[in-house]
C-alpha positions as CSV (number, residue, x, y, z in Angstrom):
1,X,-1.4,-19.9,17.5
2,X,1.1,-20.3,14.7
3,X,3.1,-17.4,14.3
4,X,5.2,-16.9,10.8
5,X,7.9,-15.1,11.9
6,X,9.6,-14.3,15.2
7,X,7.8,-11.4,16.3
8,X,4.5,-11.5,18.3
9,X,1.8,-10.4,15.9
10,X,0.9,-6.6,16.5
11,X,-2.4,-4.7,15.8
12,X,-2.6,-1.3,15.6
13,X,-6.5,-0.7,14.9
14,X,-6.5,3.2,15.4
15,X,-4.1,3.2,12.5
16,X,-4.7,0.4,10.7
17,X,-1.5,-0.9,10.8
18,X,-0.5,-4.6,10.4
19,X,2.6,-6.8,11.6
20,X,1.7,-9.4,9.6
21,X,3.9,-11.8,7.2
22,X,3.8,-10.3,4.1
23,X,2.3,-11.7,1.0
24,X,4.3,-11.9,-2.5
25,X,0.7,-10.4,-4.0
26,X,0.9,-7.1,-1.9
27,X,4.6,-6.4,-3.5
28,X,2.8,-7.3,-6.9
29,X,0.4,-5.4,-6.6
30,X,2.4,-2.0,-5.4
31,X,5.0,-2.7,-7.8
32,X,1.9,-2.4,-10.5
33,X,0.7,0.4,-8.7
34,X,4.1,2.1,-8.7
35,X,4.9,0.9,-12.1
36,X,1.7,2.5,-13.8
37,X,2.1,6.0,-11.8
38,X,4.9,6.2,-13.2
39,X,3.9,5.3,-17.1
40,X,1.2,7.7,-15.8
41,X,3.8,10.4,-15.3
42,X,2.5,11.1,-12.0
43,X,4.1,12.1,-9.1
44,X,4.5,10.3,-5.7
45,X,2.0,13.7,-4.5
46,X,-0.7,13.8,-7.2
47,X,-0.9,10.5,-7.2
48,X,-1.9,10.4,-3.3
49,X,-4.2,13.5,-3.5
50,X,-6.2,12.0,-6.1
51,X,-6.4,8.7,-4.1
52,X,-7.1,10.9,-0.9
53,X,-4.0,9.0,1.2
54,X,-1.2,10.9,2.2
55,X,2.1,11.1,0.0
56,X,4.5,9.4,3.0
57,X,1.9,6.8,3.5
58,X,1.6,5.9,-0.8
59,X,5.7,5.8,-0.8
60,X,5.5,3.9,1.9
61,X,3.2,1.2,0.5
62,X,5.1,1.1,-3.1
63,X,8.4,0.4,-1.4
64,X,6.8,-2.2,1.0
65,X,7.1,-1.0,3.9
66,X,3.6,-1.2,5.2
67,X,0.7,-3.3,3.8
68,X,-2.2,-1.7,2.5
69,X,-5.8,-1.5,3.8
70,X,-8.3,-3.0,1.4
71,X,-9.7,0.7,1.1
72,X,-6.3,1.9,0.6
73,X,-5.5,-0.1,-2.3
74,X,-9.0,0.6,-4.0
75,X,-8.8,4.1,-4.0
76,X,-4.8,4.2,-5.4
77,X,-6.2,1.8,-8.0
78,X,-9.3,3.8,-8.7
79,X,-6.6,7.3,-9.1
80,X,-4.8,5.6,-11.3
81,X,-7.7,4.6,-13.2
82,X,-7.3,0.5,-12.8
83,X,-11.1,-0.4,-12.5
């Protein structure tokens, strides 16, 4: 298996988290997430409890620290009213 970067790739199922190389579209897309909350005037916290995610895990994903879940990134989109 090619691996892209030096670490064995991890899965964490039970929390969907992924050590995978990171894709330049990801940080576009939270940076337009983050970006548009903010035009928005929203906070870190109403923005999460209108996508249903937790605050930690939404400041998490806009500073690209974790990758989001395709269900993740839906519901923030569909909060921020990005259909």
């Amino acid at each position: 298996m090619v691996s892209y970067n030096s670490r064995p790739n991890l899965c964490r199922f039970d929390r969907y988290v992924m050590d995978e190389p990171k894709h330049a579209i990801v940080d576009i897309l939270m940076q337009l997430i983050q970006s548009l909350r903010e035009r928005k005037g929203l906070s870190l916290e109403s923005a999460a409890n209108r996508a249903g995610i937790h605050r930690t895990y939404l400041g998490l994903l806009e500073r690209g620290e974790r990758q989001p879940t395709l269900s993740a990134a839906l519901q923030v989109a569909k909060a921020l009213d990005m259909d």
